[in-house]
C-alpha positions in Angstrom: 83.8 288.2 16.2 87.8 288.2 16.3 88.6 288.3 13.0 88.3 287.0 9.7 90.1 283.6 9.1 89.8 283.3 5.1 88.5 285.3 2.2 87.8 283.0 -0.9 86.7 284.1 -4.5 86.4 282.7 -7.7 89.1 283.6 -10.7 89.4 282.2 -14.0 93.2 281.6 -13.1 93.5 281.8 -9.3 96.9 280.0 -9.3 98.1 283.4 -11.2 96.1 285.6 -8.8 97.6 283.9 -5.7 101.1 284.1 -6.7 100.7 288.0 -7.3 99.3 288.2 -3.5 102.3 286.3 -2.3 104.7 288.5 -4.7 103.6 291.8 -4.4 101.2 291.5 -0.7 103.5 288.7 0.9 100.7 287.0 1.5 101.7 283.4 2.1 100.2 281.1 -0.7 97.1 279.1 1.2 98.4 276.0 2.9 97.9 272.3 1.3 97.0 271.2 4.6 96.0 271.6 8.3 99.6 270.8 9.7 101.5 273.8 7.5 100.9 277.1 8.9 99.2 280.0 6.6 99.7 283.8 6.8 99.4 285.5 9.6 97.9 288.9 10.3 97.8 290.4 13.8 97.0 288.9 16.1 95.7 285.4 14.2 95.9 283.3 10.8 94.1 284.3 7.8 93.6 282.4 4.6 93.7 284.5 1.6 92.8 282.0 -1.7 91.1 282.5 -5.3 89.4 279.4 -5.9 88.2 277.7 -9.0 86.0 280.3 -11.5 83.2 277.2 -11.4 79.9 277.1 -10.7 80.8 273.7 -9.4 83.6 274.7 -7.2 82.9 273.4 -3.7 84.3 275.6 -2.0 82.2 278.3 -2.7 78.3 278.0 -1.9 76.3 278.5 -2.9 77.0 278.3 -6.7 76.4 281.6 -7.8 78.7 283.2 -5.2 81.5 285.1 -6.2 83.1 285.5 -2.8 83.1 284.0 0.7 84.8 285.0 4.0 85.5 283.1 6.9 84.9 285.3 10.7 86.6 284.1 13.6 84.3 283.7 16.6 84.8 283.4 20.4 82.2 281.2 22.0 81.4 281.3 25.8 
């Protein structure tokens, strides 16, 4: 592994809980898409995002997940 590339959770309100991170972490706010950069930690990118407090969320799986984390891997 060389690091984590995204930590997702649900929250009743995540746009409120993402704009804290970026106001009081300066954690850049999770990019819209693949061509705008997201935060950066040392020595690689990292998406920090609360997602949708639904079951039916899909970015969360499975549906009774609170949390999910992305690893960054090296393959040879």
């Amino acid at each position: 592994m060389t690091g984590i590339g995204g930590v997702f959770f649900r929250a009743h309100n995540p746009d409120r809980i993402n704009r804290w991170y970026a106001t009081h972490l300066g954690v850049d706010l999770a990019p819209e898409s693949y061509d705008v950069s997201s935060w950066w930690q040392k020595p690689g990118p990292t998406v920090l995002a609360a997602m949708p407090a639904s079951a039916t969320a899909p970015s969360v799986r499975p549906p009774d997940a609170s949390l999910r984390e992305r690893r960054l891997v090296e393959t040879k």
